[in-house]
C-alpha positions in Angstrom: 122.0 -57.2 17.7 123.7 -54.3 18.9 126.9 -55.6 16.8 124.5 -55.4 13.5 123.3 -51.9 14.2 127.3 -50.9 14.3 128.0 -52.3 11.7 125.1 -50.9 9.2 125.7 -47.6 10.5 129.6 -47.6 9.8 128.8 -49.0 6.0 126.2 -46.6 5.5 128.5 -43.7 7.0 130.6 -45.0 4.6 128.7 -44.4 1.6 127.1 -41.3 2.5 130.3 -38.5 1.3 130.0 -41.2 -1.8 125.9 -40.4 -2.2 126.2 -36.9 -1.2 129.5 -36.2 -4.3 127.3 -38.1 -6.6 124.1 -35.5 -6.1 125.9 -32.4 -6.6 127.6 -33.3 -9.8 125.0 -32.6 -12.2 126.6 -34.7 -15.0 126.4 -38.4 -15.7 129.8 -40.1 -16.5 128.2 -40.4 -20.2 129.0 -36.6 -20.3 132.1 -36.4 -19.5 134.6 -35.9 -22.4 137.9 -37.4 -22.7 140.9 -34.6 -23.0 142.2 -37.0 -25.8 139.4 -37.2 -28.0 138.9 -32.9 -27.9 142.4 -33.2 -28.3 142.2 -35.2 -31.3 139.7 -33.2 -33.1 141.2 -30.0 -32.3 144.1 -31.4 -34.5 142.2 -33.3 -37.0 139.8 -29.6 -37.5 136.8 -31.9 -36.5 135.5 -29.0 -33.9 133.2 -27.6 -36.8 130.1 -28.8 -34.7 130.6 -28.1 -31.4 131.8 -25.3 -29.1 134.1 -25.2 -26.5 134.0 -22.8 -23.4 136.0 -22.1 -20.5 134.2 -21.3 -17.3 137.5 -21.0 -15.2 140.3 -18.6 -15.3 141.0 -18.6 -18.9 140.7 -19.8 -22.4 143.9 -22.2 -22.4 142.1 -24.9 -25.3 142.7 -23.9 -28.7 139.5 -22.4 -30.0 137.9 -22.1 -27.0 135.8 -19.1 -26.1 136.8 -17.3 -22.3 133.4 -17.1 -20.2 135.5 -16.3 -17.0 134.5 -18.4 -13.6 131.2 -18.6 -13.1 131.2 -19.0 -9.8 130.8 -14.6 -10.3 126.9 -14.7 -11.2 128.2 -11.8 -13.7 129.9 -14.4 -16.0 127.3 -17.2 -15.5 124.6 -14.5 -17.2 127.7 -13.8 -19.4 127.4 -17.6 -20.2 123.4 -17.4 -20.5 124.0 -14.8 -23.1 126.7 -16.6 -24.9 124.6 -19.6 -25.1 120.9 -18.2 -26.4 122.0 -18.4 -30.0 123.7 -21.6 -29.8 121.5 -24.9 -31.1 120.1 -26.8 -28.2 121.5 -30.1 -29.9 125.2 -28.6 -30.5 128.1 -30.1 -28.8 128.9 -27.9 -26.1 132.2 -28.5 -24.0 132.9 -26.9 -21.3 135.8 -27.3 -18.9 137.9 -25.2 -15.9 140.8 -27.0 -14.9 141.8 -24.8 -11.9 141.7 -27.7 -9.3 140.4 -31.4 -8.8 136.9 -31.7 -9.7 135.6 -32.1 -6.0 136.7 -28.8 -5.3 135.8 -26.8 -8.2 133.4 -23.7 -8.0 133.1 -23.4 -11.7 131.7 -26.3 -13.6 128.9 -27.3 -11.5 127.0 -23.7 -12.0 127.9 -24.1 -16.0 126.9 -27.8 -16.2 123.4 -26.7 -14.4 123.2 -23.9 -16.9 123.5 -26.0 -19.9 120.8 -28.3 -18.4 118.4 -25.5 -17.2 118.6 -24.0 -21.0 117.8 -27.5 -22.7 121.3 -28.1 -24.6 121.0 -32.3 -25.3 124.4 -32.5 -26.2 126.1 -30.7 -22.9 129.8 -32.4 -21.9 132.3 -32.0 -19.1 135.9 -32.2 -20.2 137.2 -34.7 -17.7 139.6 -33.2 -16.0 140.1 -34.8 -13.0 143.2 -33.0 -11.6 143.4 -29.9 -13.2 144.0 -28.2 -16.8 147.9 -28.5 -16.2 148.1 -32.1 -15.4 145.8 -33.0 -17.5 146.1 -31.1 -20.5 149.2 -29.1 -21.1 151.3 -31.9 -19.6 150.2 -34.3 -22.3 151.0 -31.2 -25.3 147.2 -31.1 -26.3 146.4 -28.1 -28.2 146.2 -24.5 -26.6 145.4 -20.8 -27.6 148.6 -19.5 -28.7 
């Protein structure tokens, strides 16, 4: 018996960092965006209905707009305010890059944002690692 209580305890100690990851990303994995598709419509001009927005050091994306981090509450209202006149079912894409997901201040705040104000069409740019690895590595298109 004693053997059985070990042993649920370890499995469920395993999954715990596993339940506890999965509550604070706000995001389903329907919501994340592949850096190859954005890529591909940067270059095939097929961004006309959607907008794309940093919310991490800087604007690297071609045509994306700068919010700055948003861990600073200042550009999370700045993001607020950039966001009231956009249509709640536009494409919005937003992305950081500046470490691994897991570790990122910035995208969880946005990603609640765009939830909390009703946008239906609200994506993640998967990038997993970071905007070097997985974006200018691979020669996507960037802000010139």
């Amino acid at each position: 018996m004693k053997y059985l209580f070990m042993m649920a305890f370890l499995v469920c100690s395993m999954f715990s960092p596993l339940a506890a990851q999965q509550k604070q990303d706000p995001w389903t994995e329907k919501q994340l965006m592949d850096p190859a598709l954005l890529a591909s419509r940067i270059t095939e001009n097929k961004t006309k209905n959607m907008v794309v927005i940093s919310v991490g050091p800087e604007a690297i994306i071609k045509g994306s707009v700068d919010i700055g981090p948003t861990r600073e509450p200042e550009n999370l209202e700045k993001l607020r305010n950039y966001l009231k006149d956009i249509p709640k079912d536009k494409e919005v894409v937003i992305y950081c890059g500046c470490c691994p997901f897991v570790k990122c201040p910035n995208i969880r705040p946005a990603f609640n944002l765009l939830q909390e104000m009703g946008f239906k069409n609200a994506k993640l740019l998967n990038l997993p690692k970071n905007i070097k690895a997985d974006w200018l590595d691979k020669d996507y298109p960037i802000n010139e």
